[in-house]
C-alpha positions as CSV (number, residue, x, y, z in Angstrom):
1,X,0.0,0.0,0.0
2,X,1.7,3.6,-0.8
3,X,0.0,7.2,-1.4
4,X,1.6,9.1,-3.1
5,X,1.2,12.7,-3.8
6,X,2.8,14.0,-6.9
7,X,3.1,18.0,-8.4
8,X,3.1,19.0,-11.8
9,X,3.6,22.8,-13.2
10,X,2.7,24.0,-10.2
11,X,4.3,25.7,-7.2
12,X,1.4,25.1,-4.3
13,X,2.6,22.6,-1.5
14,X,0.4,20.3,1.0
15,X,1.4,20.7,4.6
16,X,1.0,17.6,6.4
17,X,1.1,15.4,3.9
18,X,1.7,11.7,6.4
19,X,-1.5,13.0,8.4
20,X,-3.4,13.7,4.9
21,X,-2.7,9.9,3.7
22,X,-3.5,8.3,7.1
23,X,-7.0,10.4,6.9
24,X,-7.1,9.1,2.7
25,X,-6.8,5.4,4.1
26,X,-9.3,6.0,6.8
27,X,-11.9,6.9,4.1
28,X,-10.8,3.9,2.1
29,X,-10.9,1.6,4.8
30,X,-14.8,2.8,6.4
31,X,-15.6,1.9,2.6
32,X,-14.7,-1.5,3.4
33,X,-11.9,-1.7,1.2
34,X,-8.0,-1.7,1.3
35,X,-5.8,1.1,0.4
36,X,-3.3,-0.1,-2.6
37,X,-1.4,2.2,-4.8
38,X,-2.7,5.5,-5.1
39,X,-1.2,8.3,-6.4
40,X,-2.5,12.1,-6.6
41,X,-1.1,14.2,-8.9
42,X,-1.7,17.9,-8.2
43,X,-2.0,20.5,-11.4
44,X,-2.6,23.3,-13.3
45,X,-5.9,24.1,-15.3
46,X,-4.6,23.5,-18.7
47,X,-2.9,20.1,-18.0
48,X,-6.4,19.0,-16.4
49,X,-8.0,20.2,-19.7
50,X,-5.7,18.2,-21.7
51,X,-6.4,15.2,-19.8
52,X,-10.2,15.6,-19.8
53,X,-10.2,16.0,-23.9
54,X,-7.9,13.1,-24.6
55,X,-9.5,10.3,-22.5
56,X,-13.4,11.7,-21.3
57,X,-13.3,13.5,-24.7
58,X,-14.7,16.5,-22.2
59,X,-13.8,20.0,-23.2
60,X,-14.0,21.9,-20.2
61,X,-11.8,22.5,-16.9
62,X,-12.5,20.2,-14.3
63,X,-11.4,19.9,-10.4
64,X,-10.8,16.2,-10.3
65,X,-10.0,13.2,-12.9
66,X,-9.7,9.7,-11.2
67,X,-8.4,6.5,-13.5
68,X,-9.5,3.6,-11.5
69,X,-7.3,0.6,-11.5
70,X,-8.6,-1.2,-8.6
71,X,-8.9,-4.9,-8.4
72,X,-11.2,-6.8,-6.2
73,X,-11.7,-4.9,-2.9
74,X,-7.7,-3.0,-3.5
75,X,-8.5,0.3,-4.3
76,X,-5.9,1.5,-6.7
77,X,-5.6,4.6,-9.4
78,X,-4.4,8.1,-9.9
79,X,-6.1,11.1,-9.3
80,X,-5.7,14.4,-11.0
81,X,-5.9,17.8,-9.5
82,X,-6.2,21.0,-11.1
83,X,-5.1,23.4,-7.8
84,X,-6.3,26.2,-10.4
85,X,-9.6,24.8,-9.8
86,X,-9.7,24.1,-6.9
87,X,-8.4,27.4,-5.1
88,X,-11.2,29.4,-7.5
89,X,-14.3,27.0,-5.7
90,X,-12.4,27.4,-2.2
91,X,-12.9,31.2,-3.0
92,X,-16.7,30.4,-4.6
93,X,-17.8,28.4,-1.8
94,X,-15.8,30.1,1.0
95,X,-13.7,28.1,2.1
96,X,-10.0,27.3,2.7
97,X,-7.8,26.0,-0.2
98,X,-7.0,23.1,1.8
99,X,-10.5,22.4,3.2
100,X,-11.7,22.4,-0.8
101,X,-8.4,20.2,-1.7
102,X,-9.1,17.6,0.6
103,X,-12.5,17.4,-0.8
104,X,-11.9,17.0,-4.0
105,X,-9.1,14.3,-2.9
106,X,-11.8,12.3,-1.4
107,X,-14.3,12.8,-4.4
108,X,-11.7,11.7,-6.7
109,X,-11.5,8.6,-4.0
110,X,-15.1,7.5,-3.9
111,X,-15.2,7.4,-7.4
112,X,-12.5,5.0,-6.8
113,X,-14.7,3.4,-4.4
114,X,-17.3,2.9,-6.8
115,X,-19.3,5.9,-6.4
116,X,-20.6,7.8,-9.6
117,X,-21.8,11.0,-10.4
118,X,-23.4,10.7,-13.5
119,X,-27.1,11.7,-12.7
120,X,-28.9,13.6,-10.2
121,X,-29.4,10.9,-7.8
122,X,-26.1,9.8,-8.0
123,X,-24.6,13.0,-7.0
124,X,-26.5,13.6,-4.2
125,X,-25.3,10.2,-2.9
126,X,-22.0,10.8,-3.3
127,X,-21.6,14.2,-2.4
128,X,-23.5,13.4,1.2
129,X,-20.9,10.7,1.2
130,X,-18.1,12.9,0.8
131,X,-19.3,15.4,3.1
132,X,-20.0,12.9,5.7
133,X,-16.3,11.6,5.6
134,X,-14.9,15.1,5.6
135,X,-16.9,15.7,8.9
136,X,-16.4,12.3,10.8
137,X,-12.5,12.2,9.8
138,X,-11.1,15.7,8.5
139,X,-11.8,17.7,12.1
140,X,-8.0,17.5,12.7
141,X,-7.7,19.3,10.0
C-alpha cells in the first residue's frame, strides 16, 4: 500500500502530507476496502483540460480526474488535481484551499470506491458521502 502525492507545473505545496494519507486510508478503509497504490497528482488548469479532452473527450476544466485501476476490494488509481480549480471553488464556496483540496481528494477517491456522479441521484449520494467523511475524519484538520 503507498499514497503518493505528486506535483506537476505547479508551485502550491500540501502541509501535512503523512496526516493527509493516514486520513485518505481511513476513508478507504470505512468503505470497506483496502488502500493499494494510489497516487494524486496535483495541477494546473490546462494540464487538467488536456487530460479531460484526450480520454473523457470533455472539453472543459475540471477539479478532479480519477483513472481507477482497482482490483477486487484494493482500491488503486491516480487522481488528477487541477489546484487552479480548486483554489477558485475554495474562493466560490468560502472556504479554505485546503479544506476544498481535501474534498476533492476524497471525491476523486469515492469514485474510486465505486461511487458515480453521473445523474442527479447519483450526485446527491456521493456528495452526502463525501461530506459525511470530511466531517467524521477531517476535524484534525
Amino acid at each position: 500500500m503507498k499514497i503518493r502525492i505528486n506535483y506537476d507545473k505547479i508551485k502550491y505545496r500540501i502541509h501535512r502530507t503523512a496526516e493527509i494519507k493516514k486520513f485518505l486510508e481511513k476513508v478507504i478503509m470505512d468503505e470497506s476496502k483496502t488502500p493499494g497504490d494510489l497516487v494524486f497528482i496535483l495541477t494546473d488548469n490546462e494540464s487538467i483540460l488536456a487530460i479531460n479532452k484526450k480520454f473523457l473527450e470533455h472539453d472543459y476544466y475540471t477539479d478532479v480526474i480519477a483513472f481507477d485501476y482497482s482490483e477486487e476490494n484494493i482500491v488503486n488509481g491516480e487522481i488528477y488535481i487541477s489546484i487552479d480549480t480548486v483554489k477558485s471553488n475554495a474562493v466560490l464556496y468560502k472556504s479554505r484551499v485546503k479544506e476544498e483540496l481535501l474534498r476533492v481528494m476524497v471525491h476523486g477517491l469515492l469514485h474510486l470506491c465505486g461511487y458515480r456522479d453521473s445523474n442527479e441521484r447519483e450526485r446527491d449520494l456521493m456528495f452526502t458521502r463525501q461530506e459525511n467523511v470530511l466531517m467524521k475524519f477531517g476535524k484534525e484538520f
